[in-house]
C-alpha positions, 0 to 999 in steps of 0.5 A: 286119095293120094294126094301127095304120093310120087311115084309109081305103085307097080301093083307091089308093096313097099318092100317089094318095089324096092327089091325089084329096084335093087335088082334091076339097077344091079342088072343096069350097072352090070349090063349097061342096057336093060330092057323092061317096061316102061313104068319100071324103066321110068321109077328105075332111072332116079332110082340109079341116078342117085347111086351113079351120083354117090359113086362120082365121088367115091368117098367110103361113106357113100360107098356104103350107102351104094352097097345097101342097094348093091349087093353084089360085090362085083357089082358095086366094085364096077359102079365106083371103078368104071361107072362113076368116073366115067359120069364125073365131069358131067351134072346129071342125066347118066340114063337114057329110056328108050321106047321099044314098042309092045311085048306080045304077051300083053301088050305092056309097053317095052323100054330099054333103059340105059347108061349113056356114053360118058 
């Protein structure tokens, strides 16, 4: 039973659903706009949204919370110089998932997720 259990499996372990969230949020914050499915765009958005959220208020201590998941220099350096100050004014809800239809392959179901004007 799983009674009590957030969130999406994604068919991984543990370690290996919290690299591919790295990952993707490290392309969101790069990119501005990534396009997966839309089970991993809807496990990425809280994912992302705490970070954005350690990056408004810029302290060093948070910093070094972002960068266990960033790993990126470059990276982490855009999250608080750019992304976090552009969100500082505003409560929450700094991505948007957009439906994109089916991929070919295997009919999965495409989304494009992200960051919103600030």
């Amino acid at each position: 039973m799983r009674h009590r259990k957030a969130g999406r499996q994604l068919r991984r372990t543990s370690e290996q659903k919290l690299a591919l969230m790295r990952n993707l949020a490290s392309s969101l914050i790069e990119h501005g706009a990534i396009e997966t499915t839309e089970a991993k765009a809807k496990e990425l958005r809280p994912f992302v949204e705490r970070l954005i959220t350690k990056a408004k208020s810029g302290t060093l201590h948070d910093r070094r919370l972002a960068v266990r998941h960033i790993h990126k220099r470059e990276t982490a350096d855009k999250l608080f110089q750019e992304v976090g100050p552009k969100f500082k004014s505003r409560a929450g809800g700094y991505t948007r998932i957009l439906k994109t239809g089916h991929r070919k392959g295997d009919g999965a179901d495409m989304a494009r997720i992200e960051l919103i004007e600030g």
